[in-house]
KOLLUMSE-181145 format. One record per residue (C-alpha): residue number from 1; x negated, y negated, z. Coordinates in steps of 0.001 Angstrom, whole numbers. Each point is the difference from the previous one (the first is absolute). Layout:
ATOM   n      xx      yy      zz
ATOM NUM       X       Y       Z
...
END
This chain:
ATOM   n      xx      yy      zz
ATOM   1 -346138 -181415   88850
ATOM   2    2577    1311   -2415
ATOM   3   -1491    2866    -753
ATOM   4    -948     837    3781
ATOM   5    3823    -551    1141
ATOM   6    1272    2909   -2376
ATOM   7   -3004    2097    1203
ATOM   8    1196    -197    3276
ATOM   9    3294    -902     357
ATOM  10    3845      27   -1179
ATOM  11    1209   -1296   -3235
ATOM  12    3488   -1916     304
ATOM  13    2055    2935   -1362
ATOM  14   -1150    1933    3109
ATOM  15     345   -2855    2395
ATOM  16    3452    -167   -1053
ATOM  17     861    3790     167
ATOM  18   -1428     -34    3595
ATOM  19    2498   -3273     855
ATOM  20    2759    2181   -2098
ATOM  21    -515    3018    2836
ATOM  22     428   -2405    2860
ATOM  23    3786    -768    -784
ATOM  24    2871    1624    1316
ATOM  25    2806    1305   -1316
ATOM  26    2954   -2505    -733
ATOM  27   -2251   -3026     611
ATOM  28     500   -3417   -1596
ATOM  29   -3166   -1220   -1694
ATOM  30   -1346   -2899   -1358
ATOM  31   -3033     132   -2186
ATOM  32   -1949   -3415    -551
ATOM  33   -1257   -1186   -3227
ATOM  34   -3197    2160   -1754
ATOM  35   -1302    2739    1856
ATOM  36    2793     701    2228
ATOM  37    2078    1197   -2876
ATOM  38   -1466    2755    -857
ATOM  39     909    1566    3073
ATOM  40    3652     755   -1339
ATOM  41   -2218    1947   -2116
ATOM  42    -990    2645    2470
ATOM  43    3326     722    2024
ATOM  44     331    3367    1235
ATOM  45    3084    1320   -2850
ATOM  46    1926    1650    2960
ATOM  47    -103   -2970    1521
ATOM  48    2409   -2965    -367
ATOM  49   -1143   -3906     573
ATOM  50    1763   -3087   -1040
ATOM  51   -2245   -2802   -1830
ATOM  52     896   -3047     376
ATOM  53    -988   -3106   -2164
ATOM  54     236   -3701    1609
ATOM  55    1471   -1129   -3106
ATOM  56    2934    1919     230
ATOM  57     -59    3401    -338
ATOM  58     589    3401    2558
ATOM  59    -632    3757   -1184
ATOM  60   -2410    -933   -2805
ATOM  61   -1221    3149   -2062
ATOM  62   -3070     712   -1851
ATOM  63    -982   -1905   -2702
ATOM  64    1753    -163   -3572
ATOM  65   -1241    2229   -3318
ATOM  66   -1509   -2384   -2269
ATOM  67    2954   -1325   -2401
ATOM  68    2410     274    3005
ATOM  69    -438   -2816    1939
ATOM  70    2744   -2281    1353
ATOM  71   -1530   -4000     -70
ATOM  72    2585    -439    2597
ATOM  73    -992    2494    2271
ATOM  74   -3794    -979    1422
ATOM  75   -1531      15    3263
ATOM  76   -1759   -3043    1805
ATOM  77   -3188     702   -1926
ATOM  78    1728    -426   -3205
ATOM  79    -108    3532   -1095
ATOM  80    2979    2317   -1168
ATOM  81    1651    2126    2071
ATOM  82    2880    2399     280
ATOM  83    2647     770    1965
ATOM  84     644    3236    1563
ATOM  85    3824     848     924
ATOM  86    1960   -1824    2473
ATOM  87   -2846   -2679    -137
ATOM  88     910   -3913    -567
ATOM  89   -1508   -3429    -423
ATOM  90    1363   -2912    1537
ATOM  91    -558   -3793     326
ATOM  92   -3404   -1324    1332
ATOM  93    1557   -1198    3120
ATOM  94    1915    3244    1093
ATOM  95   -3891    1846    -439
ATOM  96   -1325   -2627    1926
ATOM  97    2542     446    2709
ATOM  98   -1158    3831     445
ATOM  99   -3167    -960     562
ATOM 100      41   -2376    2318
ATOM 101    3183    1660    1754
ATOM 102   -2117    3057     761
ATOM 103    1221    2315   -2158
ATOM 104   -3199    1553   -1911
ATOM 105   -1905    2432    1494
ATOM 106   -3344     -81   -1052
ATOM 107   -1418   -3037   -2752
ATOM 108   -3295    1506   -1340
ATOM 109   -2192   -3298    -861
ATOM 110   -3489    -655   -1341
ATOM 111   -2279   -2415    1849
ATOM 112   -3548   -2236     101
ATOM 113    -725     813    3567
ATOM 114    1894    1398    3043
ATOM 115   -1258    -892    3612
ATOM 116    -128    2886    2659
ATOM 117    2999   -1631    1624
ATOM 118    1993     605   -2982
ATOM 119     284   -3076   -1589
ATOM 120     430     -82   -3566
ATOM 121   -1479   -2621   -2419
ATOM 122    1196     417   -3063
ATOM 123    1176   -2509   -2625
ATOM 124   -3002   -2671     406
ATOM 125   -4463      30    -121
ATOM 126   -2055   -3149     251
ATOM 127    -499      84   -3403
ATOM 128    1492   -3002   -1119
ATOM 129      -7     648   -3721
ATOM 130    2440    3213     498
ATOM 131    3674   -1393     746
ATOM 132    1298    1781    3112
ATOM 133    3064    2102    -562
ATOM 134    2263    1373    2900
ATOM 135    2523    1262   -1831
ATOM 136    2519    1666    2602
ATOM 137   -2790    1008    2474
ATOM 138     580   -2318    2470
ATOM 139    3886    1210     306
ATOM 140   -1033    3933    -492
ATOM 141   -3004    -540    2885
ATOM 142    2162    -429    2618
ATOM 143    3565     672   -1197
ATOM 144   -1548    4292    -956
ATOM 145      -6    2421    2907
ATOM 146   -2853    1235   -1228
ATOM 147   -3348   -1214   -1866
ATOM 148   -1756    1772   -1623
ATOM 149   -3296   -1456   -2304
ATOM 150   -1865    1515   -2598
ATOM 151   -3392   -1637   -1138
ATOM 152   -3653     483    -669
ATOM 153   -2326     446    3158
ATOM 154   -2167   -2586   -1064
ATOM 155     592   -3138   -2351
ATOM 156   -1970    -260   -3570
ATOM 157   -2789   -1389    1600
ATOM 158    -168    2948    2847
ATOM 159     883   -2120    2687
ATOM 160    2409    1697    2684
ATOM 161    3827    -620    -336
ATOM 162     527    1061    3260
ATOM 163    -386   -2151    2695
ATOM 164      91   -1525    3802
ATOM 165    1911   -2688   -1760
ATOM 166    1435   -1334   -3124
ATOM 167   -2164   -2882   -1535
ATOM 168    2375    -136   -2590
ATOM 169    3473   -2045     489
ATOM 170    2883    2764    1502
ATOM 171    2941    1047   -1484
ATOM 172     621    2133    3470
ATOM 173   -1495     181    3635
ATOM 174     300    3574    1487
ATOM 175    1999    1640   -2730
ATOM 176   -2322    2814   -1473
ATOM 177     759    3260    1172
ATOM 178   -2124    1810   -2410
ATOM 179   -3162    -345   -2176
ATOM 180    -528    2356   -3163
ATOM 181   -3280    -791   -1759
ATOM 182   -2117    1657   -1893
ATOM 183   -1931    1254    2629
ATOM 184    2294     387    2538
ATOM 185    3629     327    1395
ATOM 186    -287   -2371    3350
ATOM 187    2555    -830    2600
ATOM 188     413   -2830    1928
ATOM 189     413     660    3519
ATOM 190    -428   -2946    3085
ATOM 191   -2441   -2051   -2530
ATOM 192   -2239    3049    -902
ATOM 193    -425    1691   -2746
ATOM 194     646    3654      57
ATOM 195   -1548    1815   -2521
ATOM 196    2507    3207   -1022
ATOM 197   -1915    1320   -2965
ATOM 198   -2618    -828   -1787
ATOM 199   -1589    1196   -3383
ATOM 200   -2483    3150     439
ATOM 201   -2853   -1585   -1655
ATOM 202    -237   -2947    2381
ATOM 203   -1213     654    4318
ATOM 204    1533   -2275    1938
ATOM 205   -3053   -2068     686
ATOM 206      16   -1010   -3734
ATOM 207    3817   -1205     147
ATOM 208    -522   -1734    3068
ATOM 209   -2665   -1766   -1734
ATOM 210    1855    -802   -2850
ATOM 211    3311   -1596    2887
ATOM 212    -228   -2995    1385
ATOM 213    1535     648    3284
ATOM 214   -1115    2937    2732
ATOM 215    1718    3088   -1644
ATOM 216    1383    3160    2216
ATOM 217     810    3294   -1088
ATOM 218    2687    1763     771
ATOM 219    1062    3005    2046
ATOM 220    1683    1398   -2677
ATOM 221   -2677    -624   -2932
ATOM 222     -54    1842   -2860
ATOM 223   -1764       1   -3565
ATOM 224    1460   -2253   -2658
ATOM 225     604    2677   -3455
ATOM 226    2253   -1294   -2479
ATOM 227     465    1567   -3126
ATOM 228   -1633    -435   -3203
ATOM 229    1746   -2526   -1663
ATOM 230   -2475   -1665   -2446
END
């Protein structure tokens, strides 16, 4: 399955340069922990976007040179980070007031399944042996403008992650804006699934029968070609 999923679709670098196209100028971002980083990664360079960090931090840069890192200065995931100038970091309570006061535009989060109504279930499976882990989802689902999620089509065992509905616990009910998998960039429209783009070596019979909800494509489709970024 591994080996069929590079064949024929994105690798995460390219899912995250084609989530780093979709934001505007001057936006206010939140990435979520893992995948969802990397889309700092991939900003267009005329383009300016300030990252925010739930523990504390607005107008994060790009990562330190090895040797230069501050062990004061990390994001939620633990990892180093800079800060780019007139950026700051702040108590855990004034970041959590942002978010749930409205003020970030667009949170870009990862995700075990996503229902063609747009909720989001995120930070729990029925796998009992796996500790759940919400993290600051549950604030950023509904306090974000915007959500946008970036995950694999299909799970490890090729079963769809996109679905009529969530049979995984919800972190947020109608909040999903936007879908970027590996196959596909998706929008969520009146509970259906738009497909936008879609990767050329896929028809859309095949991704519809890799979704688990009726898919429909859109007026404005177009081919999905990110660059090379091995």
């Amino acid at each position: 399955m591994n080996s069929q999923k590079k064949q024929m679709g994105l690798n995460r670098r390219q899912v995250a340069w084609r989530i780093a196209q979709e934001i505007s100028e001057g936006s206010y971002v939140n990435l979520g922990i893992g995948s969802p980083e990397l889309v700092a990664n991939y900003i267009p360079e005329d383009r300016e976007i300030i990252f925010h960090s739930e523990n504390g931090i607005l107008g994060m840069g790009p990562a330190p040179r090895p040797g230069e890192e501050n062990g004061n200065l990390i994001n939620a995931g633990k990892k180093p980070v800079t800060l780019l100038e007139g950026g700051s970091y702040f108590h855990h309570t004034d970041s959590f007031a942002m978010i749930r006061g409205g003020h970030i535009d667009i949170c870009v989060l990862g995700a075990y399944q996503v229902a063609q109504n747009g909720d989001l279930a995120n930070w729990a499976t029925l796998d009992t042996s796996k500790p759940p882990g919400v993290g600051g989802a549950m604030d950023l689902s509904v306090g974000a403008k915007k959500i946008f999620v970036m995950m694999d089509h299909l799970t490890k065992d090729n079963e769809p992650k996109l679905m009529k509905t969530c049979s995984y616990p919800e972190t947020g009910f109608g909040v999903v804006k936007t879908v970027f998998t590996d196959l596909a960039v998706i929008d969520i429209l009146d509970s259906k699934f738009i497909v936008r783009e879609m990767v050329e070596t896929l028809s859309f019979t095949q991704l519809q029968s890799k979704t688990g909800a009726p898919l429909t494509l859109s007026d404005n489709f177009k081919t999905l070609t990110p660059p090379n970024l091995d």
